[in-house]
C-alpha positions as MATLAB code, in Angstrom:
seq = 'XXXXXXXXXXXXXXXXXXXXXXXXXXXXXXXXXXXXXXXXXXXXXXXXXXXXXXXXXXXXXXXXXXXXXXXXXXXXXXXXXXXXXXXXXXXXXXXXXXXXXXXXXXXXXXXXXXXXXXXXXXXXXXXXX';
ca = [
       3.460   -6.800   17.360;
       5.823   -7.612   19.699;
       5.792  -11.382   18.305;
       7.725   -9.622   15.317;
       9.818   -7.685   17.941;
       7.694   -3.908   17.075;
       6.923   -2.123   20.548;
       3.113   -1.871   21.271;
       2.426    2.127   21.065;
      -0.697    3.702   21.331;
      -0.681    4.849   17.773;
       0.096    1.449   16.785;
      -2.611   -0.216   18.620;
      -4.834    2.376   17.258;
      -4.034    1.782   13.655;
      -3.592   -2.226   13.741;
      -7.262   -2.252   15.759;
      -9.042   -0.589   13.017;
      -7.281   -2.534   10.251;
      -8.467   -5.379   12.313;
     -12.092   -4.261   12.833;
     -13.246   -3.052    9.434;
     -14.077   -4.393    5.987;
     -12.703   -1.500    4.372;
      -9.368   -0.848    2.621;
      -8.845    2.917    3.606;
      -5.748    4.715    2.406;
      -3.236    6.440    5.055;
      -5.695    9.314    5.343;
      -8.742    7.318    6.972;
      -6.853    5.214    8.900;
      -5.371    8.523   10.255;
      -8.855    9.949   10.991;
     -10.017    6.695   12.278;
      -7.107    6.658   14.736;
      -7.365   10.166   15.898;
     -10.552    9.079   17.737;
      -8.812    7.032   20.189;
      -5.198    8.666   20.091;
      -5.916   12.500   19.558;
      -3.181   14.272   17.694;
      -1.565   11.345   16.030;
       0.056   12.786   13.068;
      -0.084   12.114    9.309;
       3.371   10.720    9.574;
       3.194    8.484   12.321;
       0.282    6.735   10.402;
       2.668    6.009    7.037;
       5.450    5.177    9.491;
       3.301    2.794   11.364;
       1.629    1.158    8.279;
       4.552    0.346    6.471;
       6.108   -0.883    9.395;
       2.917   -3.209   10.181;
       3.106   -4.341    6.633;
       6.595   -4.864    6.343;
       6.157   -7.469    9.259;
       3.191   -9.480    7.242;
       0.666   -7.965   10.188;
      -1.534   -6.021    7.423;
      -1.447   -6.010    3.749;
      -0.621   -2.875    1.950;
      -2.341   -2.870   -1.655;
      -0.622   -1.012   -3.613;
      -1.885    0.926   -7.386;
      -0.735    2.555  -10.335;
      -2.894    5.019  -10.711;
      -4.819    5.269   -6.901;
      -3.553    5.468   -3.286;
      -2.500    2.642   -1.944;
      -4.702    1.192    0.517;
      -4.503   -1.257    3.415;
      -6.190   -4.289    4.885;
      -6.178   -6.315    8.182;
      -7.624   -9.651    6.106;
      -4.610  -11.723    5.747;
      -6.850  -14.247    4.920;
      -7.068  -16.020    1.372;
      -9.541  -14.086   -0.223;
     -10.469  -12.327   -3.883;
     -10.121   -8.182   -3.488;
     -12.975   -6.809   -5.524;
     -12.351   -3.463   -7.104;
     -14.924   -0.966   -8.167;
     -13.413    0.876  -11.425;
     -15.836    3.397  -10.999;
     -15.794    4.548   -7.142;
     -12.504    3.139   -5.937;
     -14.381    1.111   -3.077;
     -12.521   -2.229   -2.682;
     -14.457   -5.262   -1.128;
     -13.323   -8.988    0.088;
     -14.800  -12.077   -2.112;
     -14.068  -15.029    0.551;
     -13.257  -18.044   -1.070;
     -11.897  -21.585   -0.456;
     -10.055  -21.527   -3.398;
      -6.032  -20.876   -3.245;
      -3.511  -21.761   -4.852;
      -0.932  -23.797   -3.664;
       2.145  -22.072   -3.234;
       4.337  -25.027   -2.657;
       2.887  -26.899   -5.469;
       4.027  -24.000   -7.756;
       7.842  -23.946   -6.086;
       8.123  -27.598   -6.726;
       7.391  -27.001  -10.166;
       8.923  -24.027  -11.335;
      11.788  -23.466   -8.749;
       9.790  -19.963   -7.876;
       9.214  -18.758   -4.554;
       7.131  -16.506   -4.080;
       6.530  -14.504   -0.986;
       2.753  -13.176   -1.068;
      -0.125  -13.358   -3.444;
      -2.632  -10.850   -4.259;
      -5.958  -11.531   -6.451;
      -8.633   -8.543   -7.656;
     -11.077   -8.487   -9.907;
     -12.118   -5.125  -11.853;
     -15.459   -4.522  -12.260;
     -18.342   -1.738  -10.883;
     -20.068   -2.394   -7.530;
     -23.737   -2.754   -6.863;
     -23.914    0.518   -5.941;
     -22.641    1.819   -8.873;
     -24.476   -0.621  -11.093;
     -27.632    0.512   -9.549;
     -26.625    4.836  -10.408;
];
C-alpha cells in the first residue's frame, strides 16, 4: 500500500489481509464481516471506500456483474475465474496459459490494461444436488 502511496490503516490491513488469505471472491458485505473480527466497528462504507481504492491501485481485482454483486479477489495471478450459474460461488482454475498482451499490441495497436477470463458453468456441489 504505501508502494502505491495509500496510508496503511487498520481497516485497510484488515480488508487487503483477507483478500490475501482466502480463495473466495466475497462481495463488500463479507469482506466487511470478515474485517470486523480484527477491526471491530469498521463500517459498511469504509469497506467500499477501501476496496475500490485497493483496486483502483491494481492491489486486488474487483469483478464486476450485470446481474450479481460485484465481488473481489486478492489473486492477481493469471488464472481462469470459474462461475457457478446456479449458486453464485466463484472459484480460481490456475493455469499456465496467458495470453500475451504485448503480442496482441504489436498487432492490433490495442492496449489493453487488464484481462479477465470466466467460464459459466454449475459447480460440483451443485452438480451433485
Amino acid at each position: 500500500m504505501r508502494e502505491k502511496g495509500l496510508r496503511v490503516t487498520p481497516q485497510r490491513e484488515a480488508i487487503l489481509d483477507y483478500l490475501l488469505t482466502t480463495d473466495e471472491h466475497p462481495s463488500v458485505r463479507q469482506i466487511w464481516e470478515a474485517a470486523q473480527k480484527s477491526v471491530p466497528g469498521i463500517s459498511l462504507s469504509t469497506v467500499y471506500s477501501s476496496v475500490s481504492e485497493l483496486s483502483r491501485l491494481g492491489l486486488v481485482k474487483e469483478l464486476e456483474f450485470n446481474e450479481a454483486e460485484n465481488r473481489y479477489e486478492g489473486n492477481l495471478s493469471h488464472h481462469i475465474n470459474l462461475v457457478c450459474t446456479r449458486c453464485g460461488s466463484i472459484s480460481d482454475y490456475m493455469t499456465a496459459h496467458t495470453i500475451d498482451m504485448d503480442h496482441i499490441r504489436e498487432t492490433t495497436q490495442f492496449r489493453a490494461s487488464q484481462s479477465r477470463f470466466e467460464l459459466y458453468g454449475v459447480c460440483a456441489k451443485c452438480a451433485k444436488k
